[in-house]
C-alpha positions as CSV (number, residue, x, y, z in Angstrom):
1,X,13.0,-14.7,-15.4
2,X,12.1,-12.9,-12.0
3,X,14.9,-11.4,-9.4
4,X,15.6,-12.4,-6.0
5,X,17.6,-11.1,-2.7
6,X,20.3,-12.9,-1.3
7,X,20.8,-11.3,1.8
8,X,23.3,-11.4,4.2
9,X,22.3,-10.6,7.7
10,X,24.1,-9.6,11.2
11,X,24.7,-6.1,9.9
12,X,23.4,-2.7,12.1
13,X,22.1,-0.1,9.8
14,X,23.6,3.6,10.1
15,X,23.3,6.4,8.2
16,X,20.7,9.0,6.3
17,X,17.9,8.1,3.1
18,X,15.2,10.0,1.9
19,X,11.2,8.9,1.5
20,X,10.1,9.0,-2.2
21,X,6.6,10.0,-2.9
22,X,3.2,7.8,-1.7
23,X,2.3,5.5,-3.8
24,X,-1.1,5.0,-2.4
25,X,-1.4,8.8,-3.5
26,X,-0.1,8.6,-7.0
27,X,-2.2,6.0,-8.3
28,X,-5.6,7.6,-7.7
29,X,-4.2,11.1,-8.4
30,X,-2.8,9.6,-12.0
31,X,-6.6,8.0,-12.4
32,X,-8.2,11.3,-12.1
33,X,-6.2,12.7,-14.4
34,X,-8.5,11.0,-17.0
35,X,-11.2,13.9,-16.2
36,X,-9.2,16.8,-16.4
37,X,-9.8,19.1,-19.1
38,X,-5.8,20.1,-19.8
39,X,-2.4,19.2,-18.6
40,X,-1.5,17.4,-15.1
41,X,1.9,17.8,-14.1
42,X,2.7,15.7,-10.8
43,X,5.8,15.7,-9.1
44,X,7.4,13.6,-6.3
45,X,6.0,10.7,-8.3
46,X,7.8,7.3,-7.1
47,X,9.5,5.1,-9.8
48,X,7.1,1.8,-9.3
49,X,6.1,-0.8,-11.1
50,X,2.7,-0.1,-10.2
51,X,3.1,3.4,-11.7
52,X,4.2,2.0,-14.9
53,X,1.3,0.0,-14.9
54,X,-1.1,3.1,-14.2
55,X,0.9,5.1,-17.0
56,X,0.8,2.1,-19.1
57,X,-3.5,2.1,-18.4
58,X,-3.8,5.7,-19.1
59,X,-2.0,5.7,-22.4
60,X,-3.9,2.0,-23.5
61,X,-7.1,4.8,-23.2
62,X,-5.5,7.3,-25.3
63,X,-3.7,9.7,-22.7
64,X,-0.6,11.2,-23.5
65,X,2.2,10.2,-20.6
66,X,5.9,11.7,-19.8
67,X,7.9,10.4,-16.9
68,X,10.9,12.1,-16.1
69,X,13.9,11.3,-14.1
70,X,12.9,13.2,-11.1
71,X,9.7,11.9,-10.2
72,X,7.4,14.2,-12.6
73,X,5.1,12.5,-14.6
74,X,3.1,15.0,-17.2
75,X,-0.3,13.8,-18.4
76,X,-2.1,15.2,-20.7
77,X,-5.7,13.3,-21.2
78,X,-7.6,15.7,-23.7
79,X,-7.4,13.5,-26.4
80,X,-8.8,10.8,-24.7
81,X,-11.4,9.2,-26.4
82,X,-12.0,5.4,-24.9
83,X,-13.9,5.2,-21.7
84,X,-12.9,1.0,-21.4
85,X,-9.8,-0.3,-19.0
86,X,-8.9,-3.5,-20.4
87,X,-8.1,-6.8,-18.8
88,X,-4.6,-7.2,-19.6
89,X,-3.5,-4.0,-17.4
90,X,-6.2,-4.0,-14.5
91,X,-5.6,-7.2,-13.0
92,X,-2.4,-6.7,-12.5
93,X,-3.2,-4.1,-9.7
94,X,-5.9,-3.1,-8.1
95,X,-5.5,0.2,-7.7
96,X,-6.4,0.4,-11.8
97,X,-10.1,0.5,-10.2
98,X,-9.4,3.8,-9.7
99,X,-10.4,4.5,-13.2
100,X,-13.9,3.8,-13.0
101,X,-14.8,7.2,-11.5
102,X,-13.2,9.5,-13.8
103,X,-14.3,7.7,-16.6
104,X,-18.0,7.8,-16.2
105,X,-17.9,11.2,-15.0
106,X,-16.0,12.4,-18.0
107,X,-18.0,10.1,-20.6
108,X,-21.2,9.5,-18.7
109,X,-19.8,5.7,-19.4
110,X,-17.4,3.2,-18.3
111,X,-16.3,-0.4,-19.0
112,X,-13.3,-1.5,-16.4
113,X,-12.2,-5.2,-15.8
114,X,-12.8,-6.7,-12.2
115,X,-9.2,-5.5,-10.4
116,X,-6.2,-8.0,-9.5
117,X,-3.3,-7.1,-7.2
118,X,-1.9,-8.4,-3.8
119,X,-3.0,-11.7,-3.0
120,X,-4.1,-11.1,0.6
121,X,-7.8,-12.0,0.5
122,X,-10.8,-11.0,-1.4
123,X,-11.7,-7.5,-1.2
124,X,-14.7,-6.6,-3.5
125,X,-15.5,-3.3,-4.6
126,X,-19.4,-3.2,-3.6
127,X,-18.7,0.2,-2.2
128,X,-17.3,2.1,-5.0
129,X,-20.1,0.5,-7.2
130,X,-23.0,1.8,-4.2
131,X,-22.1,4.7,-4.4
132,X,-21.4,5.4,-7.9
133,X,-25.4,3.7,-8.3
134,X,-26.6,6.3,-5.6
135,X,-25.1,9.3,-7.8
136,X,-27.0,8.0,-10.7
137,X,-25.2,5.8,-12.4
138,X,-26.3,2.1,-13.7
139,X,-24.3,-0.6,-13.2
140,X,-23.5,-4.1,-14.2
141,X,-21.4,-6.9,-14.6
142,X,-20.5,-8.0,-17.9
143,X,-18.0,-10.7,-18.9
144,X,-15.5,-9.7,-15.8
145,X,-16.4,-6.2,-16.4
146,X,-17.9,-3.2,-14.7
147,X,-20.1,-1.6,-17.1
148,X,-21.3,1.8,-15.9
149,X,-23.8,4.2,-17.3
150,X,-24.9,7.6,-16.5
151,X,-24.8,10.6,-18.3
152,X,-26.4,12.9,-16.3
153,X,-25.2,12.4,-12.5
154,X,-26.5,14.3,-9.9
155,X,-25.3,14.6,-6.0
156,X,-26.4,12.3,-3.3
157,X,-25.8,11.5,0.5
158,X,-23.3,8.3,0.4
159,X,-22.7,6.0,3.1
160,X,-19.3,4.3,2.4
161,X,-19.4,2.0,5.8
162,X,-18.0,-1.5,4.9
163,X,-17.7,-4.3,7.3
164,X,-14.1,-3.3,7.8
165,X,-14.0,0.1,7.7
166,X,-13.9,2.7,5.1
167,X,-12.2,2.0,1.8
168,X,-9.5,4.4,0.2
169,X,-10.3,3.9,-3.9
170,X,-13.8,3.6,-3.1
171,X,-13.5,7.1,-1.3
172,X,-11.5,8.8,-4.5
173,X,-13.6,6.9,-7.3
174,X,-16.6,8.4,-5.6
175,X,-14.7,11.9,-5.1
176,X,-14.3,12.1,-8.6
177,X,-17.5,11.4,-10.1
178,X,-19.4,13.5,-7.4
179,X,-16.8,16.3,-8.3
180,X,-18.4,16.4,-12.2
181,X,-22.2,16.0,-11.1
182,X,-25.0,18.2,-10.4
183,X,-25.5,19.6,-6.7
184,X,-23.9,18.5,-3.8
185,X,-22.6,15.4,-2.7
186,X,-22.4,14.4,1.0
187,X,-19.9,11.1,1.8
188,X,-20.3,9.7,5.1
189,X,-17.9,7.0,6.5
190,X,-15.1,8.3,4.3
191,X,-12.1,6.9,4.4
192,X,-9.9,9.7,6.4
193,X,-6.4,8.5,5.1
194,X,-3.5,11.3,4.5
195,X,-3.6,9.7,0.5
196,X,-7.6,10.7,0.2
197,X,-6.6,14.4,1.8
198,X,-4.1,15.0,-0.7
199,X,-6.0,13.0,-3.5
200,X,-9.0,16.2,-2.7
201,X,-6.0,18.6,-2.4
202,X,-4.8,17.8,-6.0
203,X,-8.7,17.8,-8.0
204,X,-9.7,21.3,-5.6
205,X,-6.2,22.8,-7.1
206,X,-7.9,21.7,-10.5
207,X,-11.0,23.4,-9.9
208,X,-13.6,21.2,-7.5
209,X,-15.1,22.2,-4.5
210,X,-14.5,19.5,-2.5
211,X,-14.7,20.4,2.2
212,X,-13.4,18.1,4.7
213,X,-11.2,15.7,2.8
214,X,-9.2,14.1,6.3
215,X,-12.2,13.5,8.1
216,X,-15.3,11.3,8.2
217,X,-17.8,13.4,6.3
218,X,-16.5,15.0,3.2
219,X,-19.1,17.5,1.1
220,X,-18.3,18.2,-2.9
221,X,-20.4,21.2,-4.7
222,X,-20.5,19.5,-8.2
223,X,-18.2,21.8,-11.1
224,X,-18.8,21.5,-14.8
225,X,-15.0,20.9,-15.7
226,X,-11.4,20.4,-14.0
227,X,-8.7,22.7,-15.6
228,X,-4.2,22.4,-15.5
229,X,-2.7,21.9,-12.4
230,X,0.5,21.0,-11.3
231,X,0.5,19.0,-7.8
232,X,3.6,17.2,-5.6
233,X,2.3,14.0,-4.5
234,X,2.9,13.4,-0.3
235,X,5.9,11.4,1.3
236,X,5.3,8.0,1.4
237,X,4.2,6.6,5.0
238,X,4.6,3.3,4.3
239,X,8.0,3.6,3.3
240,X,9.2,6.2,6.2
241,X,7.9,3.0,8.3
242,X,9.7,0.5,7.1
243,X,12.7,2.1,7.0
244,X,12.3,2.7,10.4
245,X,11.8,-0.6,11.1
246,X,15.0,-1.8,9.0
247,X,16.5,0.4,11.2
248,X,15.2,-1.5,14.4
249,X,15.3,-4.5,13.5
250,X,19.0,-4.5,13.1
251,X,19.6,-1.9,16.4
252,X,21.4,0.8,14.0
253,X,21.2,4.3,14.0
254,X,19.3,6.0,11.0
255,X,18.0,9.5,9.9
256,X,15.2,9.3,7.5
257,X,14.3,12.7,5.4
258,X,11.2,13.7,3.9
259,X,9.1,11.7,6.0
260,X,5.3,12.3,6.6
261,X,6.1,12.8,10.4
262,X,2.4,14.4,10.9
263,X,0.6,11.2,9.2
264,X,2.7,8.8,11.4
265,X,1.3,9.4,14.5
266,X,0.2,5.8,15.6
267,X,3.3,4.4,13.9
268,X,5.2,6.2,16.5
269,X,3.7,5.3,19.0
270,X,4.1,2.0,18.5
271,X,7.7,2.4,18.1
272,X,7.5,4.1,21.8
273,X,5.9,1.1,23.1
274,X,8.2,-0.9,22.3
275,X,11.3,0.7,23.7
276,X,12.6,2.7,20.4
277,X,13.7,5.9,20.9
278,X,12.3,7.9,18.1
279,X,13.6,11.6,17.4
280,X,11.1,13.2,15.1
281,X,10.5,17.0,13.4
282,X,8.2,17.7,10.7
283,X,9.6,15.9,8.0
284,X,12.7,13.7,9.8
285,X,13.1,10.9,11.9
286,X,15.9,9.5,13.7
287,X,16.1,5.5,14.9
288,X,18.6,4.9,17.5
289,X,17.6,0.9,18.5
290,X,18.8,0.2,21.7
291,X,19.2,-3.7,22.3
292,X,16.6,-4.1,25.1
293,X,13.3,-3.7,23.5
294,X,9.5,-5.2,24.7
295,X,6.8,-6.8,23.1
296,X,3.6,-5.1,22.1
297,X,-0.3,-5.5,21.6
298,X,-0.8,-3.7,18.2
299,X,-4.2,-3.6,16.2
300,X,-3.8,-2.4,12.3
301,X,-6.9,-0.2,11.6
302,X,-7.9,2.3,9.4
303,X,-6.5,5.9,9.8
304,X,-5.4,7.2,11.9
305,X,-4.7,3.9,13.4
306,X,-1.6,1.5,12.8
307,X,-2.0,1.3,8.8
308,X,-2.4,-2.4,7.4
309,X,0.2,-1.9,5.2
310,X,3.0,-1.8,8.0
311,X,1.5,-5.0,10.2
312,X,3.8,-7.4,8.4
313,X,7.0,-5.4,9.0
314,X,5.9,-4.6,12.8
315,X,5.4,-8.6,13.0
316,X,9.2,-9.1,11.5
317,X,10.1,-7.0,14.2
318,X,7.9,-8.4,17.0
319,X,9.3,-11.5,16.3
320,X,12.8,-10.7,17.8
321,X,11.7,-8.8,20.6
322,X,11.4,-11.4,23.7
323,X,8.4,-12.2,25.4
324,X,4.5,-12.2,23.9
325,X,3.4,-9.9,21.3
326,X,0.3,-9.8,19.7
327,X,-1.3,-8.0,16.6
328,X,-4.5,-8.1,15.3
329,X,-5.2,-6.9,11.7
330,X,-9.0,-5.4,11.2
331,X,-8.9,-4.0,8.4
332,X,-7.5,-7.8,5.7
333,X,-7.9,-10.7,8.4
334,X,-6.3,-12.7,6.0
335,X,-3.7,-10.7,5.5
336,X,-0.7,-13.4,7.6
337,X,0.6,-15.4,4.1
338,X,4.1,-14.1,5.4
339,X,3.9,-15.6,9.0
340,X,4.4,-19.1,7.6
341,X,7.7,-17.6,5.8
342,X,8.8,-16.2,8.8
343,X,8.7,-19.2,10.9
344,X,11.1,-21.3,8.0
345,X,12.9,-18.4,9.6
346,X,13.0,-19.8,13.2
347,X,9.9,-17.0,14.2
348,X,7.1,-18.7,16.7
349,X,3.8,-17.4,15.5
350,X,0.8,-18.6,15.6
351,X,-2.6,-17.5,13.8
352,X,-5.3,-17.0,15.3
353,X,-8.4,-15.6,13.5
354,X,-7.2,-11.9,12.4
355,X,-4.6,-12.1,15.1
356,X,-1.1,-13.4,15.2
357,X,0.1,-14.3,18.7
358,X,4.2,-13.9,18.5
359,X,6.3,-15.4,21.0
360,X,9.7,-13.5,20.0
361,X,12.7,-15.7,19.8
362,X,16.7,-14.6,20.4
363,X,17.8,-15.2,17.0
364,X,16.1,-15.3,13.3
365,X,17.8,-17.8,11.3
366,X,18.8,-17.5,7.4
367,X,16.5,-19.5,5.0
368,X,15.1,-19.2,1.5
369,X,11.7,-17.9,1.5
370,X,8.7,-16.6,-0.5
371,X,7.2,-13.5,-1.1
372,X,3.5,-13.7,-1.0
373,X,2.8,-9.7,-1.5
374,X,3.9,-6.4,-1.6
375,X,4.2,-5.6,2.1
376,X,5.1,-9.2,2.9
377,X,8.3,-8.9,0.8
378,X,9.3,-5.9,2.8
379,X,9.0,-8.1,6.1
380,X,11.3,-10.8,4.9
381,X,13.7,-8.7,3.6
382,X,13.8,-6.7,7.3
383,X,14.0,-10.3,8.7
384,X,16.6,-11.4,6.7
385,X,18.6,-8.6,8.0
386,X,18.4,-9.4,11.5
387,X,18.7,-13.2,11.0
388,X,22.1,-15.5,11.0
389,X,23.4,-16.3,7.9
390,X,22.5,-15.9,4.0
391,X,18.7,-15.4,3.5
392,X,16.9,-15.9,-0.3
393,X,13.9,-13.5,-0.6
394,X,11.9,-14.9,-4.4
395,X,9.1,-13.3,-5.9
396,X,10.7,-9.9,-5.0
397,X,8.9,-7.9,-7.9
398,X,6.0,-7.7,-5.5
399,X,8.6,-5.2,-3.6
400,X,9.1,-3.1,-6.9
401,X,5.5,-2.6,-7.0
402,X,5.9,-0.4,-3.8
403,X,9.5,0.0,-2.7
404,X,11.9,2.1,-5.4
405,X,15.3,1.2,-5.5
406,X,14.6,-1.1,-2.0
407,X,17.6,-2.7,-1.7
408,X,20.2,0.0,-2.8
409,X,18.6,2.5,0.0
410,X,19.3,-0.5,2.9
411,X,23.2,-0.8,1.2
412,X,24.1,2.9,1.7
413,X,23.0,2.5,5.1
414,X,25.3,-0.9,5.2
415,X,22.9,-3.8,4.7
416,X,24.6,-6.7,1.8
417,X,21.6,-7.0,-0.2
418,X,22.3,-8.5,-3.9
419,X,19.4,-8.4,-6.2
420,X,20.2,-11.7,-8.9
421,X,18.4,-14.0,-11.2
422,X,16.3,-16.7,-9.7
423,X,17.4,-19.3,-12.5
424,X,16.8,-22.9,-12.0
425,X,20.3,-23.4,-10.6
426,X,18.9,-21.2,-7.0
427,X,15.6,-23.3,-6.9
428,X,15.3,-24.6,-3.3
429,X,13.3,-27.9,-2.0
430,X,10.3,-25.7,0.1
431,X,9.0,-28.8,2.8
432,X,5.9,-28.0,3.6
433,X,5.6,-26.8,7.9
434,X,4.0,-29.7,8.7
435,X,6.8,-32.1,7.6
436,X,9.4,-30.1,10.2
437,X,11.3,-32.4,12.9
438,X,8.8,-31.8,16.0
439,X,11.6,-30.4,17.9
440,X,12.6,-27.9,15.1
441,X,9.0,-26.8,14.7
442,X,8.3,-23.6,17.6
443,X,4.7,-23.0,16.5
444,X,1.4,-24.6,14.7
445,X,0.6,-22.6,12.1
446,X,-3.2,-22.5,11.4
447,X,-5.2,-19.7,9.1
448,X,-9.1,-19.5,10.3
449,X,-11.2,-18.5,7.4
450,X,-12.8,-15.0,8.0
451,X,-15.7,-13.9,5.7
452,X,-15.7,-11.5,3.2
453,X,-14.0,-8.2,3.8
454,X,-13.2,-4.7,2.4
């Protein structure tokens, strides 16, 4: 049986909460681990389900796995003598893809399902498997498999340009296997995210030899083996916003610790344009919401740019804030599943392309609604919070797959969040938009079908 929120909105936020670790760091850091030679302690390790899934792949393959209550997670992958992902555990995120890399470099083969995850539009992998090919390797597809062979891989000069901009995994599985081959690798087009610096940081503390991890070019001198290390994982960006945002979205006064200040930049200034005073040090940030805010153009782009991940939340918010806002997503044009849930919340938004125009409104209204992804849950439940009445958020385990411990976090800061059953009794008639009264419906709702993406 799955959980659900029942939320109870018209409550400002106040108080302090801490950042856990990234989880977009994590899961390629845990793949890698798969190539080390010895023992991989990692701390600052979130409590997700996504981890569990990632431990749960590494120990299908034979690695041995501790978690501990305080975010470290041992791994000790010496033993490991499969070099196949199966099915059952990859498509259930997508970030198991990250597995491909280590593998082949460690066994000179691999055999890893085709990835699941997030339903917010197809995203293939070409890139990870272009430049895996260009170090060497063969590749095919086998039965919903990758297959990969290559025994001896050698360095080579990568482009990783997608239509959409550089791709994270694609970055670290390439990273990996280019970090265990012959000569010298050059990546151009590299994804530049904080999650791919600290994913380098964590293999050159194991041994590689791996230069300019953060920016566009990154060059890895190939090493014949990875030895122990002991890493902490980064805060978590993602979550540091959203908070924030919770905070805003119900004008309260919050201090958040241990958050990524330095990796937030855009984020900030979005919260400056509009109209949120934002009081920031290294690794703290303080919300005060004032009640007058504006609306804002923002475009969600790869790093250092407004991060994908957060244009959901920014559109719960945007959708409060009078006037006409606008935000564009470049990186999944599809990625607007939660804009329908958000006007059965009284929202008026209407897609257009990889753009959602926003005309804000003076009051979100309670409603039972769907969760169509991971960051899509986040922006009903900060919706919820600012709307009238008693809100029911479903499908709220794609929230455990990136949030820890969500909903008690917003309750010490004084939100009424109540995680319960979704039995039969709680299932609610869902008409579809276009059977609204005329009157009652603000918007047309219409998703344009982009082409393929990264």
């Amino acid at each position: 049986m799955m959980d659900m929120f029942c939320v109870e909105g018209g409550h400002s936020l106040r108080g302090t909460v801490s950042v856990d670790g990234s989880k977009n760091a994590s899961l390629p850091i845990m793949a890698a681990t798969l190539a080390i030679d010895g023992e991989v302690i990692l701390e600052q390790v979130p409590q997700l389900q996504d981890v569990a899934t990632m431990q749960q792949l590494l120990q299908s393959i034979g690695a041995a796995v501790e978690q501990h209550t305080d975010g470290t997670i041992c791994v000790d992958a010496r033993d490991v003598r499969s070099s196949a992902a199966p099915y059952e555990l990859v498509r259930q995120m997508r970030a198991s893809v990250c597995v491909l890399g280590p593998l082949l470099a460690r066994f000179g083969t691999a055999r890893v399902s085709l990835p699941g995850g997030c339903n917010i539009g197809h995203r293939p992998i070409d890139l990870h498997l272009r430049g895996l090919a260009a170090l060497g390797a063969d590749i095919r597809l086998e039965a919903g498999y990758i297959v990969a062979e290559g025994s001896k891989l050698r360095g080579a000069d990568i482009d990783l340009c997608g239509p959409h901009g550089p791709t994270v995994t694609g970055t670290c599985n390439i990273l990996i296997a280019a970090t265990l081959a012959k000569g010298r690798t050059i990546i151009r087009a590299a994804a530049k995210e904080p999650e791919v610096e600290d994913f380098a940081r964590f293999l050159n503390a194991a041994g590689a030899k791996i230069f300019g991890a953060g920016t566009s070019i990154v060059e890895i001198d190939g090493v014949a083996q990875l030895h122990d290390v002991r890493h902490t994982v980064i805060p978590d960006r993602i979550e540091a916003t959203t908070l924030a945002l919770a905070a805003a979205i119900t004008h309260g006064d919050v201090t958040i610790l241990n958050a990524p200040t330095t990796h937030m930049t855009y984020v900030l200034n979005a919260f400056n344009l509009i109209g949120i005073p934002i009081e920031a040090t290294h690794d703290t940030l303080r919300i005060r919401a004032a009640s007058i805010q504006r609306p804002a153009r923002l475009t969600a782009e790869p790093y250092p740019g407004l991060p994908t991940d957060c244009q959901a939340q920014f559109m719960a918010l945007l959708s409060t804030i009078a006037g006409k806002s606008l935000i564009t997503d470049t990186v999944f044009p599809e990625r607007f599943m939660h804009a329908a849930e958000l006007v059965r919340m009284g929202a008026n938004i209407r897609i257009q392309g990889n753009s959602a125009i926003i005309h804000g409104v003076t009051r979100l209204s309670a409603a039972p609604v769907m969760a169509s992804d991971l960051r899509a849950s986040a922006a009903l439940v900060l919706a919820a919070l600012a709307a009238e009445g008693r809100s029911e958020i479903r499908r709220v385990y794609h929230l455990d797959r990136g949030y820890h411990a969500f909903e008690q976090k917003l309750n010490q800061l004084g939100a009424k969040i109540q995680r319960t059953n979704d039995g039969p009794q709680n299932v609610v008639p869902r008409p579809h938009l276009d059977s609204l009264q005329p009157e009652k419906q603000r918007i047309s709702y219409r998703h344009t079908e982009p082409g393929d993406h990264m």
